[in-house]
Backbone as numpy.savetxt, mean C-alpha at the origin, in Angstrom:
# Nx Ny Nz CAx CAy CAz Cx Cy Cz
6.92 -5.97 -17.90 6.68 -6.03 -16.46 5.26 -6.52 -16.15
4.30 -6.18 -16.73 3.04 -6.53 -16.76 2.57 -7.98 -16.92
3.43 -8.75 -17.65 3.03 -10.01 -17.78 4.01 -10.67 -16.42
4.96 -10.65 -15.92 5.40 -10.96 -14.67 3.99 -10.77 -13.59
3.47 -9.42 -13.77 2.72 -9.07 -12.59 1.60 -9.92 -12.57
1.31 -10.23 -13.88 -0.48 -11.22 -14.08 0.40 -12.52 -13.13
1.65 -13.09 -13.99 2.05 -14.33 -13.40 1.79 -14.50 -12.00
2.62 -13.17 -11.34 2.19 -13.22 -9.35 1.38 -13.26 -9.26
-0.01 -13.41 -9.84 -1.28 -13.09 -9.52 -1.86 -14.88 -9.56
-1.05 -15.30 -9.54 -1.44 -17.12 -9.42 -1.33 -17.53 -7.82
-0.40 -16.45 -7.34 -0.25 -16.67 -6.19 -0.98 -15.71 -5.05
-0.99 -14.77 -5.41 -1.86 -13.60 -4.71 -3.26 -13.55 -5.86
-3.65 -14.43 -5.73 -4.97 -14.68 -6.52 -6.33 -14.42 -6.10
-6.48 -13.71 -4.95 -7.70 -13.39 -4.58 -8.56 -11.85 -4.39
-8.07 -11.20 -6.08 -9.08 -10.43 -6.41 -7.75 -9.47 -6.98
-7.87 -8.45 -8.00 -7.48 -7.47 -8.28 -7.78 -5.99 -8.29
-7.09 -4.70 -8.14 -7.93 -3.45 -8.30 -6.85 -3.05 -9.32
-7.42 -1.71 -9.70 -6.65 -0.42 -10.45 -7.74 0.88 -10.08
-6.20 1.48 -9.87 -7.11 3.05 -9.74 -5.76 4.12 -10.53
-6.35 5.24 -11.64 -5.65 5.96 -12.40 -6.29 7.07 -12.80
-5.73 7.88 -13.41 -6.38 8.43 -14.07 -6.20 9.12 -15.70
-7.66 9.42 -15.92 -7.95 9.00 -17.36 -7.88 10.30 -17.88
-6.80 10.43 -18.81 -6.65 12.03 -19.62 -7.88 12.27 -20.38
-8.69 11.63 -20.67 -10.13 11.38 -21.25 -11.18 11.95 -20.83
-10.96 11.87 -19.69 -11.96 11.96 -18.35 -12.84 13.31 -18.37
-14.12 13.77 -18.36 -14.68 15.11 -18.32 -14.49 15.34 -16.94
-14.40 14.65 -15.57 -14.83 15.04 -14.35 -13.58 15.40 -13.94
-13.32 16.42 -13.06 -12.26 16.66 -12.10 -12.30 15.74 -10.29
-11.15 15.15 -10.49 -9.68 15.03 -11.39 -9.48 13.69 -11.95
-10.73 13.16 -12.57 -10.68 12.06 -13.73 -9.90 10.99 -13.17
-9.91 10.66 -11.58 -9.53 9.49 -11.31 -10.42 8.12 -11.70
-10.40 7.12 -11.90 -11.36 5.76 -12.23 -10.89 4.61 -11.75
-11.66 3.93 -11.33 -10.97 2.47 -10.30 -11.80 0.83 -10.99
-10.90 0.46 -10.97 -11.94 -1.15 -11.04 -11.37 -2.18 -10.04
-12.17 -2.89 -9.24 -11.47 -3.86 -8.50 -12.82 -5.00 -9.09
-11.89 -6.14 -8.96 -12.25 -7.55 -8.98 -12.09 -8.44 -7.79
-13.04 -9.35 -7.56 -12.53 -10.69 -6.90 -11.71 -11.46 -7.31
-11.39 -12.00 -8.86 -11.06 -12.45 -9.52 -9.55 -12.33 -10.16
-8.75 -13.49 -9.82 -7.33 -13.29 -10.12 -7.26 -12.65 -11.73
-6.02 -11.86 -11.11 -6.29 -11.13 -12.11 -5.49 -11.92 -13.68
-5.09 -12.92 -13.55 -4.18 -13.69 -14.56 -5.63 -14.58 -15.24
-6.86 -14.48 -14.82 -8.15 -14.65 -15.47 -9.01 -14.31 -15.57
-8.31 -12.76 -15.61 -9.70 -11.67 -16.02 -8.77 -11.06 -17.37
-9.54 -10.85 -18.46 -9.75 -10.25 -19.33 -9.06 -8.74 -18.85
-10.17 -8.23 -17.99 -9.95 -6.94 -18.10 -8.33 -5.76 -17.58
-7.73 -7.53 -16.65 -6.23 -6.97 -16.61 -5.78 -6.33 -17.68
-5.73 -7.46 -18.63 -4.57 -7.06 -20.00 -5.07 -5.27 -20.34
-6.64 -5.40 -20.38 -6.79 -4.07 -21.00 -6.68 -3.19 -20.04
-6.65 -3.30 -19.03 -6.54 -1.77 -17.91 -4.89 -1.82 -17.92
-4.13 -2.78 -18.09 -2.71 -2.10 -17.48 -2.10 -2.17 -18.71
-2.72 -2.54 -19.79 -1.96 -2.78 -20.87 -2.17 -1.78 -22.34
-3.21 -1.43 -22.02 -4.30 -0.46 -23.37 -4.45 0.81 -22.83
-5.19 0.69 -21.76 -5.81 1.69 -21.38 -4.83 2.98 -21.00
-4.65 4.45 -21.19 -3.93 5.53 -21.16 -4.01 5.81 -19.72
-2.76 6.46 -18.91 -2.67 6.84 -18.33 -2.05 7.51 -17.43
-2.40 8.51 -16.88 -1.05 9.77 -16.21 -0.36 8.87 -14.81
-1.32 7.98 -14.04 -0.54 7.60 -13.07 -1.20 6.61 -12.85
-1.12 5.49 -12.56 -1.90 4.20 -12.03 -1.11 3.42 -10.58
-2.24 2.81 -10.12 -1.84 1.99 -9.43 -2.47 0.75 -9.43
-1.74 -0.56 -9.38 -2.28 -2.03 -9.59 -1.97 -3.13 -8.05
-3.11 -3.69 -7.84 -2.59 -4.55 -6.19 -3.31 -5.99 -6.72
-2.62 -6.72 -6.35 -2.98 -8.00 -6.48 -3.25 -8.46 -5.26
-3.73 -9.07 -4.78 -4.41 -9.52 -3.19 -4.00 -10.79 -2.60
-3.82 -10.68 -1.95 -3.58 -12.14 -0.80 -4.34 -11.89 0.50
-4.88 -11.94 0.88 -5.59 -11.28 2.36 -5.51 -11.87 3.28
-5.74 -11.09 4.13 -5.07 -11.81 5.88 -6.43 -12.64 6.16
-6.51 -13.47 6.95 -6.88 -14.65 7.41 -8.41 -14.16 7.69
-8.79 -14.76 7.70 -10.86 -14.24 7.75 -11.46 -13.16 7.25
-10.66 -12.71 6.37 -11.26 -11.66 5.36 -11.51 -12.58 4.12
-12.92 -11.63 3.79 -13.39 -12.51 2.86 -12.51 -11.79 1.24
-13.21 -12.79 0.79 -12.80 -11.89 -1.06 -14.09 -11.43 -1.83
-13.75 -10.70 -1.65 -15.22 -10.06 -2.37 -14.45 -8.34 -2.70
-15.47 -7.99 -3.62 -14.76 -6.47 -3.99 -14.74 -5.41 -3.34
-15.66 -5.54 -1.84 -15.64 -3.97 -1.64 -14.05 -4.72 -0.46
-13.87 -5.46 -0.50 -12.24 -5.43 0.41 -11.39 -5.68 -0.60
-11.41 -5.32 -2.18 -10.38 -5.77 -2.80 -10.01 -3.87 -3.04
-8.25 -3.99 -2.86 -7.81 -2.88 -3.01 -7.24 -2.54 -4.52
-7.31 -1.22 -5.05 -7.25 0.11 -3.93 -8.60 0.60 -3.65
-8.45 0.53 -2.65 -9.92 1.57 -2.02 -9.36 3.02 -2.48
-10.66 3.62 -2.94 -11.45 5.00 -3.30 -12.03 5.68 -2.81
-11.79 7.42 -2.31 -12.72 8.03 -1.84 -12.02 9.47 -1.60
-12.51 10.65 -1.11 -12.20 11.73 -1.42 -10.94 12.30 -2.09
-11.53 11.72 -3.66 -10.67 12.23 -4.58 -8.93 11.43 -4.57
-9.11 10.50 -3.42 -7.92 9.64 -3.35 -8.35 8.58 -3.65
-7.05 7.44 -4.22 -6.56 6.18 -3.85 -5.66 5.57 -2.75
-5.56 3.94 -2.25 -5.30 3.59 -1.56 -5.03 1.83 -1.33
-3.59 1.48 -1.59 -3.99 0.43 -1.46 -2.64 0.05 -0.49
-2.74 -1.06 0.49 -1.86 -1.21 1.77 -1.39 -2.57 1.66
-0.24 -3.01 1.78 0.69 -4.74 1.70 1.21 -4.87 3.08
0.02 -5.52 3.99 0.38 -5.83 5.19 -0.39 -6.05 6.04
-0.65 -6.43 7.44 -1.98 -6.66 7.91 -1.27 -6.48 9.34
-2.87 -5.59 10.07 -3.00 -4.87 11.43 -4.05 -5.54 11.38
-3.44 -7.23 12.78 -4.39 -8.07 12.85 -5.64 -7.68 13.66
-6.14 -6.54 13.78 -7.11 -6.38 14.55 -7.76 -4.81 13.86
-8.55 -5.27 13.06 -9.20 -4.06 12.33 -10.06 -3.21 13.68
-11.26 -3.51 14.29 -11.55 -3.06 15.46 -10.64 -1.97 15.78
-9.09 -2.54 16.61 -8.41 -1.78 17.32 -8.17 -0.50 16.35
-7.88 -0.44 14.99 -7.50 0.65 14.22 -8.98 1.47 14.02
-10.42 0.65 13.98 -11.40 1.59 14.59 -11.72 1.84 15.29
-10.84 2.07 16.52 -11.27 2.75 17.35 -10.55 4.21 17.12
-9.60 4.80 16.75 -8.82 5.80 15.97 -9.70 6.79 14.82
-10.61 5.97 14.89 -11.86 6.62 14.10 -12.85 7.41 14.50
-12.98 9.20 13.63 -13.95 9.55 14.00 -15.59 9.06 13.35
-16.57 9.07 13.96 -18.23 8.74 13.32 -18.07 8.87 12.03
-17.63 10.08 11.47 -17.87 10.60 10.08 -17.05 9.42 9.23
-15.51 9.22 9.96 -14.87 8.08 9.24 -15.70 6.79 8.98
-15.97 6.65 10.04 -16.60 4.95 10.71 -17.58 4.79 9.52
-18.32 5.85 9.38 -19.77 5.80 8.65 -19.37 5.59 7.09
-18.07 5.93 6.02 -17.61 5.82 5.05 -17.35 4.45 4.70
-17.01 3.80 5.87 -16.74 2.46 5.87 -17.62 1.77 5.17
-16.76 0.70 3.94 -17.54 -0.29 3.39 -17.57 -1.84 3.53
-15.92 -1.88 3.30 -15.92 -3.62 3.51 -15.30 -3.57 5.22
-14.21 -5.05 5.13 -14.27 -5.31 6.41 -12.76 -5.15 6.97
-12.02 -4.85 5.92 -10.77 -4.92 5.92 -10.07 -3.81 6.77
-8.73 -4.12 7.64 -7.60 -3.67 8.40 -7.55 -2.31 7.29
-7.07 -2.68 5.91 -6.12 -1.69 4.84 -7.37 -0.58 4.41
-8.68 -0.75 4.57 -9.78 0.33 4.31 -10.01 1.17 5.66
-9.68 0.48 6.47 -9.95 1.57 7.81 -8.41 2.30 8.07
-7.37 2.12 7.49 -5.94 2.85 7.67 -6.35 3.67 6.38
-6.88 3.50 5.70 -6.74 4.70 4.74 -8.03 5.83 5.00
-8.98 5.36 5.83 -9.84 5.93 6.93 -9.26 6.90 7.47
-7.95 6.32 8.24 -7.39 7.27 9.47 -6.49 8.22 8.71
-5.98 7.84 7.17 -5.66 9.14 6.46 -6.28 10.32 5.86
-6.70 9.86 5.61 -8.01 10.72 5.29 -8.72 11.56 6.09
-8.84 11.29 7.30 -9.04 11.62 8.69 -7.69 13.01 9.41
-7.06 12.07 9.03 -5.61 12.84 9.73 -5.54 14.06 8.24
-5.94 13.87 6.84 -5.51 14.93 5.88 -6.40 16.26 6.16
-7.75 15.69 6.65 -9.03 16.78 7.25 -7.98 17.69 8.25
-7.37 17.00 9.25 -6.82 17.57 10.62 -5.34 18.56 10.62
-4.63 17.94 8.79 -3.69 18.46 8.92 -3.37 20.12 7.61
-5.15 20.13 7.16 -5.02 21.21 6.28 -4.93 20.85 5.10
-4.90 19.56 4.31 -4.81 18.78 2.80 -3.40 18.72 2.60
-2.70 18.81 3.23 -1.02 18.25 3.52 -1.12 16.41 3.43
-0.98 15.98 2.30 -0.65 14.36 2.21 0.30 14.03 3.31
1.28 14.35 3.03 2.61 13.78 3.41 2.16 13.45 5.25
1.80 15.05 5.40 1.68 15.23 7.07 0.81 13.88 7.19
-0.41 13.71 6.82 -1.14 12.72 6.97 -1.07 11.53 7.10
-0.35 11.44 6.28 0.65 9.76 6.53 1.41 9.68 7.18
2.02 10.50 7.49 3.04 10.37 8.99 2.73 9.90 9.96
1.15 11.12 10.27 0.61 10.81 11.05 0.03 9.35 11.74
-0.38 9.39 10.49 -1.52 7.81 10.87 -0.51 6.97 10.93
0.51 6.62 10.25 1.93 5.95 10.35 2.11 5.42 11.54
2.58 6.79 12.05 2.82 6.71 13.63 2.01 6.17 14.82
0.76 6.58 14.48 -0.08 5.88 15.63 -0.35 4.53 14.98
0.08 3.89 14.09 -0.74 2.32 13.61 1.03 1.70 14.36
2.13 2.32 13.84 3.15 1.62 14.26 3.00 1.41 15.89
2.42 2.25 16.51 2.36 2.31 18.27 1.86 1.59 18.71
0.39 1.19 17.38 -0.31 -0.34 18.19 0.27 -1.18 17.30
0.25 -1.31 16.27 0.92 -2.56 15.64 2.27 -2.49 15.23
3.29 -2.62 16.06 4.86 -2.50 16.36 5.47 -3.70 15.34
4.69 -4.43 14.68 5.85 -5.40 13.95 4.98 -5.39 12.60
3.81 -4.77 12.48 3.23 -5.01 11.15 3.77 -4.03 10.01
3.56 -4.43 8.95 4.01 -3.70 7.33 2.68 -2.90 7.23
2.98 -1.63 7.54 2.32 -0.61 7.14 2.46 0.33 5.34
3.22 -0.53 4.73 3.40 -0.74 3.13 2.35 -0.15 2.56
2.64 1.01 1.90 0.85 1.63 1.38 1.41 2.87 -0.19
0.80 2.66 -0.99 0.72 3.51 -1.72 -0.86 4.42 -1.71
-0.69 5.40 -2.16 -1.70 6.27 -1.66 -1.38 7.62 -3.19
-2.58 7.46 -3.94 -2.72 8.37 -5.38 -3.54 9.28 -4.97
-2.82 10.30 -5.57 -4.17 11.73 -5.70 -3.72 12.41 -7.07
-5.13 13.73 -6.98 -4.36 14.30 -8.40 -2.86 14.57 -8.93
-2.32 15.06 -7.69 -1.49 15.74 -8.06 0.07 14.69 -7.67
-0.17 13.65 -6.68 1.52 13.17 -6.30 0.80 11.79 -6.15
1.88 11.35 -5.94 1.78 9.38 -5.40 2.92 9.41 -4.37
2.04 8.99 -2.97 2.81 8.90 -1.96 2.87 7.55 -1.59
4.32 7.35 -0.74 4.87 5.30 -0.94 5.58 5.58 0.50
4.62 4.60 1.50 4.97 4.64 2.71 5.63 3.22 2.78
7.32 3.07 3.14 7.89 2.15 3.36 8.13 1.78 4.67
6.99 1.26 5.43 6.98 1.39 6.58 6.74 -0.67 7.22
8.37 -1.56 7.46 8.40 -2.51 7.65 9.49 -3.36 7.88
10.57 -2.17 8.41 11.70 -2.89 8.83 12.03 -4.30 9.92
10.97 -4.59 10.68 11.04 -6.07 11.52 9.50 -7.09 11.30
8.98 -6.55 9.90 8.07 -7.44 9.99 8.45 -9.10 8.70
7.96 -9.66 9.60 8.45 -11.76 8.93 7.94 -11.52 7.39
9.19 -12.35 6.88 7.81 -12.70 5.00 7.13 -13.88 5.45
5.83 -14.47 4.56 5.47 -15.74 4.56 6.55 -16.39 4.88
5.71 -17.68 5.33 6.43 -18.84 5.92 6.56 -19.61 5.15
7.67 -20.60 4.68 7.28 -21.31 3.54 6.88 -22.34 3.05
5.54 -22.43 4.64 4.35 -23.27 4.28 3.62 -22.16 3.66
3.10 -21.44 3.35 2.62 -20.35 3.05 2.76 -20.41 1.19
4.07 -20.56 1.03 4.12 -20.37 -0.33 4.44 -21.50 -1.61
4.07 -21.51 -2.66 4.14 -22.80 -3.40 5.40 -23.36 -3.58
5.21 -24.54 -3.62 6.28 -25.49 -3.99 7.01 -26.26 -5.26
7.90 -26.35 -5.54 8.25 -26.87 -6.79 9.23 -25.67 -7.48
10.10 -25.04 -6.71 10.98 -23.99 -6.98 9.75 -22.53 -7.90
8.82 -22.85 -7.54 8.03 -21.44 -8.12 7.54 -20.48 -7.21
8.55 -20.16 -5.98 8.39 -18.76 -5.30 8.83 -17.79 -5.91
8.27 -16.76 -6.15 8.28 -15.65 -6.53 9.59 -14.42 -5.97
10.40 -13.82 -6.80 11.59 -13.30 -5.91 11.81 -12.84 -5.20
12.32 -12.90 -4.05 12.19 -11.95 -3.22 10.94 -12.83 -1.43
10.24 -13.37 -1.83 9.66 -13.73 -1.43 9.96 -14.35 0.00
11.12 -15.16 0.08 11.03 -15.49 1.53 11.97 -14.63 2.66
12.81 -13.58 1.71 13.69 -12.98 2.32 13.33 -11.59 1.91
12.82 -10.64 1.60 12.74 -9.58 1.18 11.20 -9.41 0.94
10.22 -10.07 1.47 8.75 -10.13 1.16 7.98 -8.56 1.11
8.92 -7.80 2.03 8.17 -6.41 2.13 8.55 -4.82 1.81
10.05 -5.35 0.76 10.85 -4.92 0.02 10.05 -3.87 -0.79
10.29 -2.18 -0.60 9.55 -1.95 -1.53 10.95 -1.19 -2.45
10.77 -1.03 -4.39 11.81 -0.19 -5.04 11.05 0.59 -5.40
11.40 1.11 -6.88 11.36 2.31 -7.48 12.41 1.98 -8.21
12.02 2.63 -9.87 12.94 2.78 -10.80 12.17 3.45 -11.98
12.84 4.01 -12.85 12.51 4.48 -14.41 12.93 3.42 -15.41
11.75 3.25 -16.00 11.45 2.55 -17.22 12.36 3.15 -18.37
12.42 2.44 -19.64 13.41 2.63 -20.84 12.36 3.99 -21.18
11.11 3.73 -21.43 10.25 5.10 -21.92 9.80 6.24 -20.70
10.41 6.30 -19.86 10.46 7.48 -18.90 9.16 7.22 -17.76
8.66 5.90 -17.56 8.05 6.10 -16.31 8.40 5.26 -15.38
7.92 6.60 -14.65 8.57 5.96 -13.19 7.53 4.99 -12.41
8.67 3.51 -11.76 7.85 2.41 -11.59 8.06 2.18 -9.93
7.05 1.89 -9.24 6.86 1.75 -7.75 6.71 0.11 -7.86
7.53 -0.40 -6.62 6.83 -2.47 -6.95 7.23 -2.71 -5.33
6.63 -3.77 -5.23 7.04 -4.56 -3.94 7.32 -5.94 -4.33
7.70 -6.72 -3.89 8.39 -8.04 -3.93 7.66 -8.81 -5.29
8.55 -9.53 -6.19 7.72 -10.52 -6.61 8.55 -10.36 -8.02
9.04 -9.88 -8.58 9.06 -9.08 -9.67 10.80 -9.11 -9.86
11.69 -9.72 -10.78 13.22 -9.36 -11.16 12.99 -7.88 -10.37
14.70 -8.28 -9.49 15.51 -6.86 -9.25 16.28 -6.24 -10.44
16.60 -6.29 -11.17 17.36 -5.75 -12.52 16.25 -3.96 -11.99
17.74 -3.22 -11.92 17.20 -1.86 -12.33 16.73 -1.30 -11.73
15.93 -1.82 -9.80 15.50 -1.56 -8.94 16.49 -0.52 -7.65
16.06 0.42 -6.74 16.77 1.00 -5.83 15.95 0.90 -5.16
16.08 0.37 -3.88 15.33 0.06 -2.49 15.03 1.93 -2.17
13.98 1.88 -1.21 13.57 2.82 -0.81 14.08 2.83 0.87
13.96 4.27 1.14 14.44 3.83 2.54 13.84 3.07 3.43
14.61 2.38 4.72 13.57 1.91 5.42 12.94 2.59 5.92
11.43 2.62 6.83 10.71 3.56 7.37 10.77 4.90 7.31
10.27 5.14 5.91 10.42 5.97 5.34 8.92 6.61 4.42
8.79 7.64 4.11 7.71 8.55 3.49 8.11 8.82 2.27
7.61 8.84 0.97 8.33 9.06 -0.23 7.47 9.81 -1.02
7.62 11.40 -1.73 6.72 11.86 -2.73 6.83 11.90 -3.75
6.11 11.69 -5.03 6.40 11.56 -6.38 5.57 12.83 -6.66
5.82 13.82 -7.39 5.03 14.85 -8.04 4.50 14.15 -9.34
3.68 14.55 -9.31 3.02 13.56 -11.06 3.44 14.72 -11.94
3.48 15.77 -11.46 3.90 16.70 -13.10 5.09 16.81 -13.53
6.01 16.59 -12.75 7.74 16.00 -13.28 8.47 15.00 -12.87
7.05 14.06 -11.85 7.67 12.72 -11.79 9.44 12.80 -10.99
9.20 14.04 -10.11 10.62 14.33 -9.15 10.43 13.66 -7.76
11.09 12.80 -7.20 11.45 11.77 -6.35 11.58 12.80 -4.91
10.82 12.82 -4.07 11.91 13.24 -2.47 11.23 12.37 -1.49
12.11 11.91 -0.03 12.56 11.57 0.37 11.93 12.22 1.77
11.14 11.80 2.46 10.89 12.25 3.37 11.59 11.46 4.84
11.72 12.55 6.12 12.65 12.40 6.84 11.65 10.79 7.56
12.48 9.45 8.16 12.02 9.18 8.49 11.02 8.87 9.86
10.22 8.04 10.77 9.19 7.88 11.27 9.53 7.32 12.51
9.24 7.68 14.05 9.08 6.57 14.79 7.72 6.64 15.79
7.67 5.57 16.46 6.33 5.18 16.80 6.09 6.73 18.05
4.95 7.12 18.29 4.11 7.98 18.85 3.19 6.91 19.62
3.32 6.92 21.13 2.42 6.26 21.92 1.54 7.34 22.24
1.64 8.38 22.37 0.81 9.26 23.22 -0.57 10.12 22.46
-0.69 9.55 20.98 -1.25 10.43 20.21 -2.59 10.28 20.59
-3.28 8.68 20.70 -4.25 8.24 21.72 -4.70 7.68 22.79
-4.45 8.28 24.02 -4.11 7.93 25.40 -4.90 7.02 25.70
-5.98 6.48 24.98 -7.04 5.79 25.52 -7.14 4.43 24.90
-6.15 4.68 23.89 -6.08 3.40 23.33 -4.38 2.49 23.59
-3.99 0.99 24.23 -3.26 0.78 24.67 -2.17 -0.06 23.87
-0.95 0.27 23.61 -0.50 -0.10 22.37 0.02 -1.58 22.48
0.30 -2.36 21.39 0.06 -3.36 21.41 1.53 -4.09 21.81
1.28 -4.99 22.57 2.87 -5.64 22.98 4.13 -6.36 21.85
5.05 -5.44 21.65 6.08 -5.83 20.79 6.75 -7.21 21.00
6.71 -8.09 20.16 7.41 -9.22 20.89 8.64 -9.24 20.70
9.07 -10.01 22.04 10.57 -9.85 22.22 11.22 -10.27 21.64
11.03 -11.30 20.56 11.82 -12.19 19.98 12.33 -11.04 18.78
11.18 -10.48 18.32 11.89 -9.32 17.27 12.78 -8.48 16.97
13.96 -8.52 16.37 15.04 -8.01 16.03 14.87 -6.41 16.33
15.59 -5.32 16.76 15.19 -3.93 17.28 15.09 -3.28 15.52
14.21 -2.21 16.20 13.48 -1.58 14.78 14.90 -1.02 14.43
14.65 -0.64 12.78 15.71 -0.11 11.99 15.67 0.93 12.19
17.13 1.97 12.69 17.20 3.53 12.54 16.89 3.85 11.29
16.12 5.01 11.21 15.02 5.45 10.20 16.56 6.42 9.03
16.37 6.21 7.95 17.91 6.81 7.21 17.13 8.00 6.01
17.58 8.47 5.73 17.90 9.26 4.20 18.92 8.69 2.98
18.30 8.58 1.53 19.06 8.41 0.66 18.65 9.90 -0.47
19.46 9.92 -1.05 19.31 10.72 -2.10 19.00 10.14 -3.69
């Protein structure tokens, strides 16, 4: 799977991260991150972080970035910070508007320039508000990003010590266009029809694998749509959280953003087992 993933990285070539953690590790809870500018199909240090290196849970993002964001590392994901990871496949074209949802203390954490570092802001934010309840937290912020940004892929994995939470949140948003993507029959699967597709499956040696588009379906089960998903890292047990709809009222002061009409009506939110 790993050498597929370097391959996508020809195309989402503008910078790589990893964040995991290291059974090695003296510090509690021995999470460690590396992000690059640098595709990751010509960095060295891919092969050895996803390929060598030990680990209880990882997460890997390859980058494509929305339009006037630069590439540089402090916007290459996953972003890091109280004791979490964070990395987001989708863009809330107006970073501003999602800081304004921000308290000082958030604002001030802020490093790069990116939409996907200030949503993991407002989780982090919302986990302070909801008692260290993940799940609640992402709901939360979920809900108020869907209220202003009604057609964007709010797509996010999000690591901590103890679970890996997978917000499938993108039932009416477009894939690339396919000026957008290369030519010569080398789009990547999934790509013009399923771009924001996220699965889940178990590996032949028992781990369990999270992916979004790009990658053979062989072996894959879609996740629900708009949907919340928890993985326990200590038995790697799957649930299913109920799903999400948009909350206008959470910030009265901020005015949510106009849905366009042309967009197909959002998907009733489901349960699978």
């Amino acid at each position: 799977m790993l050498w597929q993933f370097s391959r996508l990285s020809r195309l989402h070539g503008d910078g790589w991260g990893t964040a995991w953690f290291d059974p090695e590790a003296p510090r509690e809870p021995g999470q460690r991150t590396y992000r690059s500018p640098r595709p990751a199909h010509s960095n060295p240090v891919f092969a050895q972080q996803t390929g060598t290196e030990p680990s209880r849970a990882r997460i890997v993002h390859l980058r494509w970035p929305s339009p006037g964001l630069r590439v540089r590392s402090e916007n290459t994901h996953p972003f890091y910070a109280d004791a979490m990871s964070f990395a987001h496949n989708g863009s809330l074209m107006s970073p501003a508007t999602v800081e304004q949802l921000l308290e000082p203390e958030s604002v001030a954490s802020l490093v790069g320039a990116t939409d996907s570092e200030r949503y993991f802001a407002l989780v982090r934010q919302e986990f302070r508000r909801c008692g260290g309840d993940t799940v609640a937290a992402v709901a939360r912020s979920v809900r108020m990003l869907r209220a202003l940004f009604p057609i964007a892929s709010l797509n996010a994995l999000m690591l901590s010590s103890d679970e890996l939470v997978v917000v499938h949140a993108n039932s009416i948003k477009d894939a690339p266009t396919p000026e957008q993507l290369p030519t010569g029959g080398c789009t990547p699967p999934d790509h013009l029809d399923a771009y924001y597709l996220m699965r889940w499956r178990f590996t032949a040696d028992g781990t369990l694998a999270v992916a979004s588009s790009g990658l053979p379906d062989d072996g894959w089960a879609p996740f629900p749509d708009n949907s919340i998903t928890r993985v326990d890292l200590s038995d790697l047990s799957v649930t299913a959280v109920d799903g999400f709809e948009p909350v206008l009222d959470l910030r009265p002061n901020l005015t949510a953003a106009t849905p366009d009409p042309a967009a197909p009506p959002r998907a009733t939110p489901s349960r699978r087992q």
